[in-house]
C-alpha positions as CSV (number, residue, x, y, z in Angstrom):
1,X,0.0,0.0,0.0
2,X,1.5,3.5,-1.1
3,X,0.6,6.6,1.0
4,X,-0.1,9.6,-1.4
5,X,0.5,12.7,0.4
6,X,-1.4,16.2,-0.7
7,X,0.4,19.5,-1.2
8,X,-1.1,20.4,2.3
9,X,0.4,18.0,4.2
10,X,4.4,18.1,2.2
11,X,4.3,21.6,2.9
12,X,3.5,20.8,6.9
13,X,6.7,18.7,6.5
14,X,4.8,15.6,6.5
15,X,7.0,12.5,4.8
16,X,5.7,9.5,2.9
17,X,6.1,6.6,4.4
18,X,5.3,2.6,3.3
19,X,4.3,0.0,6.3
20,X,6.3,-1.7,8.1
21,X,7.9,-5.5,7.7
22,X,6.8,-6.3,11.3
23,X,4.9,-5.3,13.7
24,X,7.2,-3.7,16.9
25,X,8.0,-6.0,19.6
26,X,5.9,-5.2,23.3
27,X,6.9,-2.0,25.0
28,X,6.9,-1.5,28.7
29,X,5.6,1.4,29.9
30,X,8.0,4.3,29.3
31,X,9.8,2.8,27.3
32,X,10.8,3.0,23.4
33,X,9.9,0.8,20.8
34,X,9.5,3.5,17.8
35,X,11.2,2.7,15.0
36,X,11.4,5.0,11.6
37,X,9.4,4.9,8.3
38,X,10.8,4.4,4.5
39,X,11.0,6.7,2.3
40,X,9.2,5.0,-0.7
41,X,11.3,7.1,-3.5
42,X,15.2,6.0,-2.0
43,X,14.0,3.3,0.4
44,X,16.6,4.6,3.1
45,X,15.1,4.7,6.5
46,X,13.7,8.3,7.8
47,X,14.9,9.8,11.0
48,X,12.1,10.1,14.0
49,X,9.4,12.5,14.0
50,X,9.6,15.5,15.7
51,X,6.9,15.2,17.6
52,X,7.9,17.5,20.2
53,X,8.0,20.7,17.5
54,X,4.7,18.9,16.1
55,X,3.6,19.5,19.5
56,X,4.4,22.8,19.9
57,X,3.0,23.9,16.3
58,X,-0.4,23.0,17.4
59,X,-0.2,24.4,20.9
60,X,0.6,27.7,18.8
61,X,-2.1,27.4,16.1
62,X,-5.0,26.6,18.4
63,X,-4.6,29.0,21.9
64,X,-7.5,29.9,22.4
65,X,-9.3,26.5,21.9
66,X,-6.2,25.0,24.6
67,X,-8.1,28.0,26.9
68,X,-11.5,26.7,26.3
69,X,-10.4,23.1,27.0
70,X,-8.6,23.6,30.5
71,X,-11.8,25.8,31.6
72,X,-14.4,22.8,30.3
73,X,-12.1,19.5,31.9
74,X,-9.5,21.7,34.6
75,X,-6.5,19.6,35.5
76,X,-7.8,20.6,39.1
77,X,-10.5,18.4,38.7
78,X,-8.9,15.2,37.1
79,X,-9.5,13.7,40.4
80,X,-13.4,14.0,40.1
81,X,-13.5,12.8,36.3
82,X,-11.5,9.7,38.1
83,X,-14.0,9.5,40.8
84,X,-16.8,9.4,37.8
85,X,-15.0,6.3,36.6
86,X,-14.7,4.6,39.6
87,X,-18.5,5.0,40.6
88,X,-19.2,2.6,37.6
89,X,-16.2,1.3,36.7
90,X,-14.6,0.0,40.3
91,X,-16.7,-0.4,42.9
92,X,-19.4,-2.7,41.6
93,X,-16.2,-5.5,41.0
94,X,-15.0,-4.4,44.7
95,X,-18.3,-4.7,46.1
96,X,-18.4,-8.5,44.6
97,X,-14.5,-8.7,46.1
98,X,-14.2,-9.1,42.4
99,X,-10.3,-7.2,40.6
100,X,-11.5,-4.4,38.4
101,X,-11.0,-4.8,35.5
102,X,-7.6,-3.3,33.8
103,X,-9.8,-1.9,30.8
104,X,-11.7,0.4,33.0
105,X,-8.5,2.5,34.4
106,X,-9.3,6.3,33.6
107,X,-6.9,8.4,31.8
108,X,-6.5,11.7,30.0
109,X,-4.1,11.7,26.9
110,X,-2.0,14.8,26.2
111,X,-4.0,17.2,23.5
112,X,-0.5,18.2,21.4
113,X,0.2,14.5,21.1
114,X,-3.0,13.9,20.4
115,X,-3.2,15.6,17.4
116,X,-0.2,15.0,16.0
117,X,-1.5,11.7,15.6
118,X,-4.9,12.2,14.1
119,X,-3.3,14.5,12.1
120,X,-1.0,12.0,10.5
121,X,-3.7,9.6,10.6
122,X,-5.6,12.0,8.4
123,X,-3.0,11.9,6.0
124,X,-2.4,8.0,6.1
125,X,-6.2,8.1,5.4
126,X,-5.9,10.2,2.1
127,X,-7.5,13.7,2.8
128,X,-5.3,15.2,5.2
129,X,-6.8,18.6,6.7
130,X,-9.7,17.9,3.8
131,X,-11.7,16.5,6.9
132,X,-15.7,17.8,6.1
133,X,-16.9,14.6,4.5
134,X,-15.3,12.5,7.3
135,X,-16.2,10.9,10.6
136,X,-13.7,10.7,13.9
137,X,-14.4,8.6,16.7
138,X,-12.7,8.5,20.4
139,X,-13.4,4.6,21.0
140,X,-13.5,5.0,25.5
141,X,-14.2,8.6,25.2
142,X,-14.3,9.2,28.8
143,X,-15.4,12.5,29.6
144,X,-16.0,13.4,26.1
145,X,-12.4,16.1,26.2
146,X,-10.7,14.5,23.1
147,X,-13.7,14.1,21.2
148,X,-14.3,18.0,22.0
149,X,-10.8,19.1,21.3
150,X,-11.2,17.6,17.9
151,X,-14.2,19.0,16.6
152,X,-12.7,22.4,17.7
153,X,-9.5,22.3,16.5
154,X,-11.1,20.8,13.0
155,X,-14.3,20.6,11.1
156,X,-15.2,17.3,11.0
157,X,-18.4,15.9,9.4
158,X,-19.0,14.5,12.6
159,X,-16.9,13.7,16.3
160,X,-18.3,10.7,18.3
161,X,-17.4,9.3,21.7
162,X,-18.1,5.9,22.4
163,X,-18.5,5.5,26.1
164,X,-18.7,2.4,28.3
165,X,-19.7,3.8,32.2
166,X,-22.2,5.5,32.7
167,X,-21.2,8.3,34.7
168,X,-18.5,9.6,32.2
169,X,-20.9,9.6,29.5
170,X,-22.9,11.3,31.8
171,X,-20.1,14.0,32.1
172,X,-19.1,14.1,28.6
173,X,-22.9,15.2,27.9
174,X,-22.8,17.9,30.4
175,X,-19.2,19.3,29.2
176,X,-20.7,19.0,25.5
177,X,-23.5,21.2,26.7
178,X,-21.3,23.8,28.0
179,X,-18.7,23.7,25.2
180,X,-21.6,25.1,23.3
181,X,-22.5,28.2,25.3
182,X,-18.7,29.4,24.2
183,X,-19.1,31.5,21.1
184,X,-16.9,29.8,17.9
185,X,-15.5,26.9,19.5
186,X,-17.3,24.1,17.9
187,X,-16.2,23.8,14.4
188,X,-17.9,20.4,14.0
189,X,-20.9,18.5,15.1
190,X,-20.1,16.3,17.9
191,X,-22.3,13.0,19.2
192,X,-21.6,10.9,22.4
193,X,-23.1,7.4,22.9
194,X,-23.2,5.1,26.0
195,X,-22.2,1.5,25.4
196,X,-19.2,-0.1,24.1
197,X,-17.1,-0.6,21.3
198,X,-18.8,-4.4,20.4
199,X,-22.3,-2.8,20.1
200,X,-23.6,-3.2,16.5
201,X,-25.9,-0.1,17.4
202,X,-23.4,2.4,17.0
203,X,-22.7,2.1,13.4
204,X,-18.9,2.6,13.6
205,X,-18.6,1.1,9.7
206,X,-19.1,5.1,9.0
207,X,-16.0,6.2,10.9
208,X,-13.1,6.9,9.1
209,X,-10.5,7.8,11.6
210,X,-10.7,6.4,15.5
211,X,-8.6,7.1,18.1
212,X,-8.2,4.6,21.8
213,X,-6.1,5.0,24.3
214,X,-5.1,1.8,24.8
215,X,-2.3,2.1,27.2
216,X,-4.1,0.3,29.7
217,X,-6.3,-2.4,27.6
218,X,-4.7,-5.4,28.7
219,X,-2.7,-7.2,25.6
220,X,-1.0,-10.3,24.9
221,X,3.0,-11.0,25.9
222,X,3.9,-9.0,22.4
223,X,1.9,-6.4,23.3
224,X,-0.9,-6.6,20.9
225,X,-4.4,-6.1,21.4
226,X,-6.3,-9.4,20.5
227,X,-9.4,-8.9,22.6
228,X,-9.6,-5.2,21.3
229,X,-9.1,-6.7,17.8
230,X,-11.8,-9.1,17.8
231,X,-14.3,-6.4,18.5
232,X,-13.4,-4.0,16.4
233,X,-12.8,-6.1,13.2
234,X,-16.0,-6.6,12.4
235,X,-17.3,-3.2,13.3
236,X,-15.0,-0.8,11.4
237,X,-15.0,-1.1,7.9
238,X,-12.3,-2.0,5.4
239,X,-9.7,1.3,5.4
240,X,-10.4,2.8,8.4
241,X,-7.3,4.3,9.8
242,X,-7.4,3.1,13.8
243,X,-4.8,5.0,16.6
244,X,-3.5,3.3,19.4
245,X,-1.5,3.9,22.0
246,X,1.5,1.5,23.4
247,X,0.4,-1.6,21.6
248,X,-0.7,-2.2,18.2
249,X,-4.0,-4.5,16.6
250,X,-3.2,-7.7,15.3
251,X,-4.5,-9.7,12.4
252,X,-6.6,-7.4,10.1
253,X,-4.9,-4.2,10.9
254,X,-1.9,-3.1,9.6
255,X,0.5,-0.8,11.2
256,X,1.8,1.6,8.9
257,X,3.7,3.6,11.3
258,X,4.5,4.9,14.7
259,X,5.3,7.9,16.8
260,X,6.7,8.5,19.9
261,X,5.4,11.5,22.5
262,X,5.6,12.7,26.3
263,X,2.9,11.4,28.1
264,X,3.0,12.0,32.1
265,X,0.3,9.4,32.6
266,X,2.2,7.0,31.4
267,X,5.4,7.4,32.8
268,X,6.5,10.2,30.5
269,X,6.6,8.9,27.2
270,X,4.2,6.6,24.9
271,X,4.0,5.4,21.2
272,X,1.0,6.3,18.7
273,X,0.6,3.3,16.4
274,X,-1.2,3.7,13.5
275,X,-2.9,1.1,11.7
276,X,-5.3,0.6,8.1
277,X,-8.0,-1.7,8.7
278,X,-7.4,-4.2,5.7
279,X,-9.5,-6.8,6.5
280,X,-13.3,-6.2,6.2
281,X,-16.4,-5.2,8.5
282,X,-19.7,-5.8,9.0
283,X,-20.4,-2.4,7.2
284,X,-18.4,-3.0,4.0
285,X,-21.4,-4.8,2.3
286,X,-23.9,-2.2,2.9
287,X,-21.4,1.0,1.8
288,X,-20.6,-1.3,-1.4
289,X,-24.8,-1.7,-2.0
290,X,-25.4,2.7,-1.5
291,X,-22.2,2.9,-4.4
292,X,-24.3,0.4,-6.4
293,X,-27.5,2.8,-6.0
294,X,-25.2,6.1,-6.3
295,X,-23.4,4.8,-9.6
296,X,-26.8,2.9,-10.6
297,X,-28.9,6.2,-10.4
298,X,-25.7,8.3,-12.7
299,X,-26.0,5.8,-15.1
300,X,-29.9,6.5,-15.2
301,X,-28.9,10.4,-15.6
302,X,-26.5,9.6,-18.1
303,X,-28.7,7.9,-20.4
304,X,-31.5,10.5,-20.0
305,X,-29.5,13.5,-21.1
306,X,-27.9,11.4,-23.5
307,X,-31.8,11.0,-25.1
308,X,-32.5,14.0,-24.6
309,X,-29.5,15.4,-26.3
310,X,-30.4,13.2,-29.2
């Protein structure tokens, strides 16, 4: 698979890259594992990403929505969004003397890296900042701060949150409603749903670039995410460009790159895998049957003006 990069994206300093040969061994928390891409015209291997000065580029291009975001979710207040997650997520398994589990640990990825990643997810998907026709989705939204983030820093056809507990999704709700009484923030629509990431309901085969913060999904002794895999194969459809964070998707997904970036709640550093889903979804068939109608009903309008031309 070649990555085609758009005169947007070269002149951001964006590289192309091809996938890898293998997928990186298991990384332990704060450590590295990142490893460079190819340049597909000389095939020598590219130095690391600058993530840091990637960092700092969207920091400067987007201050006043990095105000709007520490007054909605307050670092202050991390301990209460924690609390949230705990109502639901914690104490029904302690109350049973059952061990929570792993899945359900409450975190808050760092904005900058954040979208460094999407960004380059973007352009692994094909349209770069070109982003109005296409769907995001923070798989474990939390308390919805990502998924806000997103749709103001970029206008998206549409940001979801998927969100398992209750409570958070009960937050993320409540921050959405206030993210809306501040004047130009919102450059895209933004929808949160309760349930998880397995739930056919959701219709994820429409999303075209999903983020999870995976860091503390338990995975397998080479640090990739079966269980996570199994549930999303079938609900993401073929090309979807997935994100994770300090392990990678197996079968299905292909890793087409990585980047490293400071993270503090992860003991300072963690790595962005990116991945095409290859293999396909649930959704694939009924996308392939509205092309049918779309190209079905041109050919129609085609052969109409053609008579009438005649």
């Amino acid at each position: 698979m070649l990555i085609t990069l758009c005169a947007t994206s070269v002149s951001a300093g964006w590289l192309p890259t091809r996938p890898y040969a293998a997928t990186p061994p298991a990384k332990a928390l704060g450590t590295s594992t990142s490893r460079a891409g190819v340049c597909l015209q000389c095939a020598e291997p590219l130095p690391f990403t600058d993530t840091l000065a990637r960092i700092a580029a969207v920091a400067a291009d987007n201050p006043s929505q990095r105000a709007a975001i520490a007054s909605l979710f307050p670092p202050a207040e991390l301990p209460l969004r924690n609390a949230a997650s705990r109502t639901d997520g914690y104490w029904a398994f302690i109350a049973k003397k059952e061990e929570p589990p792993q899945g359900l640990t409450y975190g808050e990825f760092p904005l900058g890296f954040f979208s460094v990643l999407v960004d380059r997810a973007a352009v692994v998907a094909g349209f770069g900042v070109e982003r109005e026709d296409r769907t995001f989705a923070d798989l474990g939204s939390g308390a919805g701060r990502l998924v806000i983030w997103a749709a103001a820093t970029h206008a998206w056809k549409l940001c979801r949150g998927v969100e398992l507990l209750p409570k958070l999704h009960a937050t993320a709700v409540a921050k959405l409603e206030d993210a809306q009484q501040i004047p130009d923030l919102l450059r895209s629509p933004v929808a949160f749903d309760e349930g998880s990431w397995d739930d056919e309901g959701l219709g994820l085969s429409q999303v075209d670039v999903a983020f999870i913060y995976t860091t503390a999904i338990p995975a397998d002794e080479e640090g990739v995410l079966q269980d996570l895999t199994k549930s999303l194969t079938p609900q993401l459809r073929r090309g979807c460009v997935v994100c994770t964070t300090d392990y990678t998707l197996g079968v299905g997904f292909e890793l087409v790159e990585s980047l490293e970036g400071p993270n503090d709640g992860a003991g300072g550093v963690s790595t962005g895998y990116i991945h095409v889903k290859t293999s396909p979804g649930n959704g694939d068939e009924d996308n392939a049957k509205k092309e049918a109608v779309v190209q079905s009903f041109e050919d129609m309008e085609a052969d109409l003006l053609k008579e009438l031309g005649g």
